[in-house]
LOZATOR-961845 format. One line per field, with one value per residue (C-alpha): x, z negated, y negated. Coordinates in steps of 0.2 Angstrom, whole numbers, plus 5000, padded with zeros to 4 digits. Layout:
BEGIN
east: (X,...) .
up: (Z,...) .
north: (Y,...) .
! end
This chain:
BEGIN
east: (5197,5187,5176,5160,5157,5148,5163,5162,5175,5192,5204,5205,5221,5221,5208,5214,5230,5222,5210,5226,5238,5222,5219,5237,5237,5224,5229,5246,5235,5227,5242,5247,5234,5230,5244,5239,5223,5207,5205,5186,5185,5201,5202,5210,5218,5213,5198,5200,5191,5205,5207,5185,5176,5174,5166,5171,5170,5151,5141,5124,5124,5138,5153,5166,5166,5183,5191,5208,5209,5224,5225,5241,5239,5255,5266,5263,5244,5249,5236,5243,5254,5234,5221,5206,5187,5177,5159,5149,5132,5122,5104,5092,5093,5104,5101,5106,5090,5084,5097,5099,5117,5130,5144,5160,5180,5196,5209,5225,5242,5248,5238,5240,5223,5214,5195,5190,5172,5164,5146,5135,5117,5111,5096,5104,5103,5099,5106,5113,5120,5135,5144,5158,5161,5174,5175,5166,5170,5160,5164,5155,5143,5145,5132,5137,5127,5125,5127,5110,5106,5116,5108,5093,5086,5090,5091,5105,5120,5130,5148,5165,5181,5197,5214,5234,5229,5247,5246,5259,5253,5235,5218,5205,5193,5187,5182,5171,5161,5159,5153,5138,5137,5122,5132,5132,5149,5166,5182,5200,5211,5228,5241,5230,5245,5263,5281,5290,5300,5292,5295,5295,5289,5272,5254,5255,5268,5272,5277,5295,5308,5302,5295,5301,5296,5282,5280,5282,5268,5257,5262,5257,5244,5237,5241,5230,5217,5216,5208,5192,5185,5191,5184,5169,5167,5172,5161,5146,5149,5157,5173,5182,5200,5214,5234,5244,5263,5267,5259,5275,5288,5287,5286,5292,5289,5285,5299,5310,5312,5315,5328,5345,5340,5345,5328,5331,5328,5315,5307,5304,5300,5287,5277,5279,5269,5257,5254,5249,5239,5227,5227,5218,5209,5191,5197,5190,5202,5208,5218,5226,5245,5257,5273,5276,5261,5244,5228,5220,5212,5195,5176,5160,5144,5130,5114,5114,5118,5140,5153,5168,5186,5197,5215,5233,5246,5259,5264,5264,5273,5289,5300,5296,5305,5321,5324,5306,5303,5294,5304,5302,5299,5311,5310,5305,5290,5284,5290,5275,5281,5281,5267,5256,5245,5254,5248,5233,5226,5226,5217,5206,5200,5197,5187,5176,5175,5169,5156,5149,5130,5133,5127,5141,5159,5171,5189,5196,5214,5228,5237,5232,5227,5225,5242,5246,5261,5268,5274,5267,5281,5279,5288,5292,5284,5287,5276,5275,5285,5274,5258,5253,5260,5279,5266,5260,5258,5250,5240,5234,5228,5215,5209,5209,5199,5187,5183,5183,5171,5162,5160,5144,5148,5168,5173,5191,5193,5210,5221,5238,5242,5237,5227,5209,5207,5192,5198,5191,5200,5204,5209,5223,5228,5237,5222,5209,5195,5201,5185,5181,5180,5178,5179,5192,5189,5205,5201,5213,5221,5213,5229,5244,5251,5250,5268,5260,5275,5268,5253,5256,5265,5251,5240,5250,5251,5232,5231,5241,5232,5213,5206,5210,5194,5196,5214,5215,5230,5225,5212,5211,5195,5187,5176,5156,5149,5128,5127,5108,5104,5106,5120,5135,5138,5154,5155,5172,5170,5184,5188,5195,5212,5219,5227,5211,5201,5185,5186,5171,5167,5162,5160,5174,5165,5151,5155,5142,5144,5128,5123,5131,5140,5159,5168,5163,5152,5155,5138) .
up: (4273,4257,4257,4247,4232,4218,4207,4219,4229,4230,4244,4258,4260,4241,4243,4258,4249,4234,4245,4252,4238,4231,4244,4243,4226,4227,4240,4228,4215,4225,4231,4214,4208,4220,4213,4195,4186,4181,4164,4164,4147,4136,4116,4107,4090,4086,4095,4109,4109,4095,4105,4107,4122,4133,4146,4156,4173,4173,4189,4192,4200,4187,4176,4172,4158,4148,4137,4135,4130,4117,4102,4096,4101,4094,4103,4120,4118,4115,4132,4141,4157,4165,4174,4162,4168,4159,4160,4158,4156,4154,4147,4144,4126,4110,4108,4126,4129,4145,4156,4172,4180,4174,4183,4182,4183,4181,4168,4175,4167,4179,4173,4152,4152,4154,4162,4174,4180,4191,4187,4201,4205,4188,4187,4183,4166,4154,4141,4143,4133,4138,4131,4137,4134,4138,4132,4117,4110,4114,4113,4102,4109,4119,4122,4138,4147,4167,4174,4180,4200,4209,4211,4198,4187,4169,4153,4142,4140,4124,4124,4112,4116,4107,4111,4102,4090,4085,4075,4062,4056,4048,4049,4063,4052,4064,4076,4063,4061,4081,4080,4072,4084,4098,4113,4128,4133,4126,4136,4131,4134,4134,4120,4118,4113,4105,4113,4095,4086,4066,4054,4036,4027,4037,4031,4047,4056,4072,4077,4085,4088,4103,4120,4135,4143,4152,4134,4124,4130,4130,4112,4108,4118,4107,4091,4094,4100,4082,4074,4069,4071,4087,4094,4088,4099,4112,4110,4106,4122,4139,4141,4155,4151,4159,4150,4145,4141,4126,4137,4144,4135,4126,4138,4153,4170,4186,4188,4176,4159,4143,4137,4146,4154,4172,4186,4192,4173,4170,4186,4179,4164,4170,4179,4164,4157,4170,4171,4152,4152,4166,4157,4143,4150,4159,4177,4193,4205,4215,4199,4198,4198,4213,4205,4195,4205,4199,4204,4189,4193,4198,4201,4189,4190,4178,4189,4195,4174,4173,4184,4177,4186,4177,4179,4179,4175,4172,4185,4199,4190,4193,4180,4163,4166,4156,4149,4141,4122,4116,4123,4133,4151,4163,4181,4184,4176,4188,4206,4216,4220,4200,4200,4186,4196,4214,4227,4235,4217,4216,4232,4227,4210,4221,4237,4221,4212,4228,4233,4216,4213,4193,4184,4171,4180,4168,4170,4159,4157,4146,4140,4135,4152,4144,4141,4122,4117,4101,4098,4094,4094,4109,4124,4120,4125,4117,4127,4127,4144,4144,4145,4159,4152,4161,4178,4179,4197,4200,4186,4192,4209,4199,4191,4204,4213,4199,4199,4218,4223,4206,4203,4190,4173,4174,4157,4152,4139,4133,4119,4117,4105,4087,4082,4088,4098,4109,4123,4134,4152,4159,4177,4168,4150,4146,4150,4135,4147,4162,4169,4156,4171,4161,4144,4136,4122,4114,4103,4088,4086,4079,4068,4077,4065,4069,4058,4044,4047,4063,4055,4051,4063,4075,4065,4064,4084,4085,4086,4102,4111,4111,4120,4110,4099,4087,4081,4068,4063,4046,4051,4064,4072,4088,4098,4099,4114,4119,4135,4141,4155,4144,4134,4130,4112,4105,4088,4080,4070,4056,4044,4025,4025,4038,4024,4019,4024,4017,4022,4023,4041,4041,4057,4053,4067,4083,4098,4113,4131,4138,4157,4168,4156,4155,4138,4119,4104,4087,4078) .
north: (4751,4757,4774,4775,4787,4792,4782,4768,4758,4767,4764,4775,4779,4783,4795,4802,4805,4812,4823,4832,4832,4842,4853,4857,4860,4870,4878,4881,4888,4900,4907,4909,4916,4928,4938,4936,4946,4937,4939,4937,4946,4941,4944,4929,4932,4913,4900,4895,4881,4874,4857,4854,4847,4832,4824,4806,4797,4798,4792,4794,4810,4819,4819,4828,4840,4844,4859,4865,4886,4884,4898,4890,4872,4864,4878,4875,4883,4901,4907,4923,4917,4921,4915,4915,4916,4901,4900,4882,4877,4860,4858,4848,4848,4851,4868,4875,4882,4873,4875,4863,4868,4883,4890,4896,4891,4898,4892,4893,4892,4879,4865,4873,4880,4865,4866,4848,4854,4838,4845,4840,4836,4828,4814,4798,4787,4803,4813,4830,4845,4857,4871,4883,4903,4911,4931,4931,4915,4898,4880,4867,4858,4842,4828,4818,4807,4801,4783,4775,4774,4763,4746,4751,4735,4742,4730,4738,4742,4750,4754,4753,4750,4757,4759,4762,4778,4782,4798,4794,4777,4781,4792,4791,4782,4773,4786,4795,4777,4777,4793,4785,4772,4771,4771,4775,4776,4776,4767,4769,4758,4765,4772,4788,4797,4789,4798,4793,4805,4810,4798,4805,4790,4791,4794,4810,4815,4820,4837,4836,4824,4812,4819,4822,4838,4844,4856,4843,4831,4844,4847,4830,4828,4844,4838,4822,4833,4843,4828,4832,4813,4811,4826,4821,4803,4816,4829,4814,4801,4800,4791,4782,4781,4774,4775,4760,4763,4777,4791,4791,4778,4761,4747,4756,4749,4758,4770,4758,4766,4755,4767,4769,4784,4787,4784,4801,4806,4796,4800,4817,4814,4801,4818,4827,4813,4811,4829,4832,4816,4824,4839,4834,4820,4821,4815,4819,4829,4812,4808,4827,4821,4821,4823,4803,4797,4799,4788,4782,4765,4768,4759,4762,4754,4755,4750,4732,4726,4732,4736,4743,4740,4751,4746,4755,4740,4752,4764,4750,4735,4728,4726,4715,4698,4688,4706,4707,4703,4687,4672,4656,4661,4661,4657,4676,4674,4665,4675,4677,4693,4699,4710,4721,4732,4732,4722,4738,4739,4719,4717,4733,4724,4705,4714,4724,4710,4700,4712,4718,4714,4719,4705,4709,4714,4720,4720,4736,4735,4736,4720,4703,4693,4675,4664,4663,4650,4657,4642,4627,4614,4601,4604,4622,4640,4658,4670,4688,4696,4713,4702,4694,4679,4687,4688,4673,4669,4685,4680,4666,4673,4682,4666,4656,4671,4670,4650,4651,4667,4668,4684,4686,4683,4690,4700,4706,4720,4723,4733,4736,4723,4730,4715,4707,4691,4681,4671,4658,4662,4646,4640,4630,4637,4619,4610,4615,4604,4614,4625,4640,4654,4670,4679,4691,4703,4711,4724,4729,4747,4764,4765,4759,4742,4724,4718,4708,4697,4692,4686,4669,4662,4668,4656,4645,4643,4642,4623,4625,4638,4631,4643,4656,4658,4671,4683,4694,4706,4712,4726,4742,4749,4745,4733,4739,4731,4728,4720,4715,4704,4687,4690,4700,4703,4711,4717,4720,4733,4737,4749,4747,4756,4767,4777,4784,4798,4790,4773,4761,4754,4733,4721,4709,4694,4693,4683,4679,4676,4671,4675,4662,4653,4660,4657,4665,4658,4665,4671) .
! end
């Protein structure tokens, strides 16, 4: 059974669950709380707003508007153990003059300050403005914008995609170029944050040795939250997010870690994770975490043009096979059971997918979803197990669900991998005249590296992979995205040095997809 809402399709018991774990949790609140003062007036020694704003998860009706109160955000925040009073407003225009919807919240020390307002009873497809106070102190401004009426014709489109933004490697060059993009939408695609102790030799360095507590995610999750770039593509566009692995641990799976840590270990360090990651995210209340389990895959539709399937292929897969790494596969690979997002999410994404009327239906997820043989020696296969080259069969069950039912114009957008690629989905990889029966973008990293050593042997495996259209590991930025009714174009947009505050911004290749014909054309 499914339930209809403003964010679409989400199953039942999901959202059931979700509506009770919230109810209890607020519930938990409350009884905290009622003990504990109000400050409704506090004095900071510092700004509160140290962290900026956001907004995300938009719908046609409203989205979610984001802040953390933190005076000393790299030492757990430095908020009185309180309940702080913050007042919000929304407007019409840039200088909060016409106000539409205001209100207020309490921050609470439970959730680290953080501020998740679902502002309600907005006009769809337009532009709005929002601002918090708290005391005397006020927040920047934030410009947000709402999805357009379900079902409603509309010609356009705008979007970027980024993911992997490890701290340590390089500047956020490339988020002060997307500030100056026209979008209408940003989507993250996972590695928002990196759990890695500081390395010295670095251009930035992380604060800490590597995280594992609740304090120290929060931590983290702060000190990404400083940069000024990246708080401005926050405070300028809505995002959807969803996570991929380093918001809690390098290539972990489900409740199977990558380090030798025991389960009951990881378990907990896996809510610490997932706690700190809602915290300084704009999410709705159903993804507010239940211990390790948090929903994040979710349903948004822009009028009858897109649909966005946003994916988890983290918390519910089994384990990488033939002890992960890149290597020729072994009969694990191909166990029908293997599985990236869990066997509810996958049925989720097929009956969507089935029943969507979007003339675009995008497929947001995390790790490359076409087959790449590293190498191109006959009668031999190196593939990558954290892809969905190690989940083949469950893989193929999307492909085959794409060539059978047809979904409208099917478009994967994926990150994870550090480098930029374009691939032609294909019912049979091996058969380069096999039907073509959607697209995958693959967008390179904000800073995390690509190993130049990688490079060319990469290349060099081209001639093996066919429909594989376009890689490149030399560059970092993101992937700019204008879809109309005829034709998707994506843009990847690099910049010059991550090592440079002041780098220049180029678009290093174009590709196409036309409406109803599946596969990419370089322009």
């Amino acid at each position: 059974m499914e339930l209809m809402d403003g964010d679409r399709l989400l199953p039942i018991r999901c959202r059931r669950r979700n509506f009770l774990l919230g109810a209890g949790f607020l519930t938990g609140l409350a009884m905290a709380s009622q003990w504990r003062p109000v400050m409704a007036q506090p004095k900071f020694s510092s700004y509160p707003f140290s962290l900026g704003v956001a907004s995300g998860d938009p719908l046609p009706n409203s989205v979610v508007l984001w802040t953390r109160l933190a005076i000393d955000p790299l030492n757990g925040g430095g908020m009185p153990p309180e309940n702080i009073l913050v007042r919000w407003s929304v407007a019409l225009d840039e200088n909060m003059t016409k106000i539409v919807r205001s209100g207020q919240t309490l921050a609470t020390p439970e959730l680290a300050h953080s501020v998740h307002v679902d502002v309600r009873g907005l006009e769809p497809e337009r532009w709005y403005w929002y601002q918090f106070r708290v005391g005397n102190e006020v927040s920047p401004i934030g410009r947000t914008r709402t999805a357009p009426a379900l079902n409603t014709s509309i010609s356009q489109l705008k979007f970027a995609f980024a993911s992997c933004q490890d701290w340590q490697n390089g500047y956020y060059t490339a988020y002060k170029h997307m500030a100056d993009e026209e979008l209408d939408l940003v989507v993250h695609l996972g590695d928002y944050i990196y759990e890695y102790a500081a390395q010295p030799d670095k251009p930035r360095q992380h604060i800490g040795s590597e995280i594992l507590t609740l304090e120290d995610y929060r931590n983290r999750h702060a000190q990404y939250k400083t940069d000024r770039n990246l708080q401005a593509v926050h405070a300028k566009f809505p995002w959807i997010v969803t996570w991929d692995d380093h918001e809690v641990e390098n290539n972990y799976a489900g409740l199977i870690p990558e380090e030798n840590q025991s389960q009951e270990a990881f378990v907990t360090r896996r809510a610490y994770a997932y706690q700190a990651y809602y915290e300084h995210m704009p999410l709705r209340r159903f993804s507010l975490p239940n211990g390790p389990d948090m929903q994040l895959y979710r349903r948004f539709t822009f009028g009858d043009l897109a649909e966005f399937n946003v994916l988890d292929t983290r918390q519910y897969r089994t384990d990488q096979p033939c002890n992960d790494g890149l290597k020729p596969r072994c009969a694990q690979a191909f166990d029908p059971e293997a599985t990236m997002t869990g066997k509810e999410q996958e049925q989720w994404l097929l009956k969507g997918l089935d029943k969507s009327s979007a003339r675009w239906n995008v497929i947001a997820q995390q790790v490359i979803f076409a087959e790449y043989d590293f190498d191109p020696r006959p009668d031999s296969g190196v593939f990558n197990m954290d892809q969905w080259d190690g989940y083949v069969a469950a893989r193929n069950r999307i492909l085959n669900f794409l060539a059978q039912r047809q979904p409208s114009n099917p478009v994967v957008i994926s990150g994870d991998i550090h480098s930029s690629w374009v691939y032609d989905l294909k019912l049979d990889f091996k058969k380069p005249d096999s039907a073509t029966v959607g697209t995958e973008f693959v967008g390179t990293s904000i800073t995390s590296d690509f190993p130049t050593e990688f490079i060319a042997p990469v290349k060099a495996a081209l001639s093996d992979n066919l429909h594989t259209k376009f890689f490149d590991g030399a560059y970092r930025g993101y992937v700019r995205c204008n879809i109309t009714r005829d034709r998707w174009q994506s843009d990847y947009r690099i910049v010059s040095t991550i090592t440079e505050k002041n780098a220049s911004v180029s678009t290093l290749a174009s590709f196409v997809v036309e409406n109803g014909k599946p596969g990419a054309q370089k322009i």
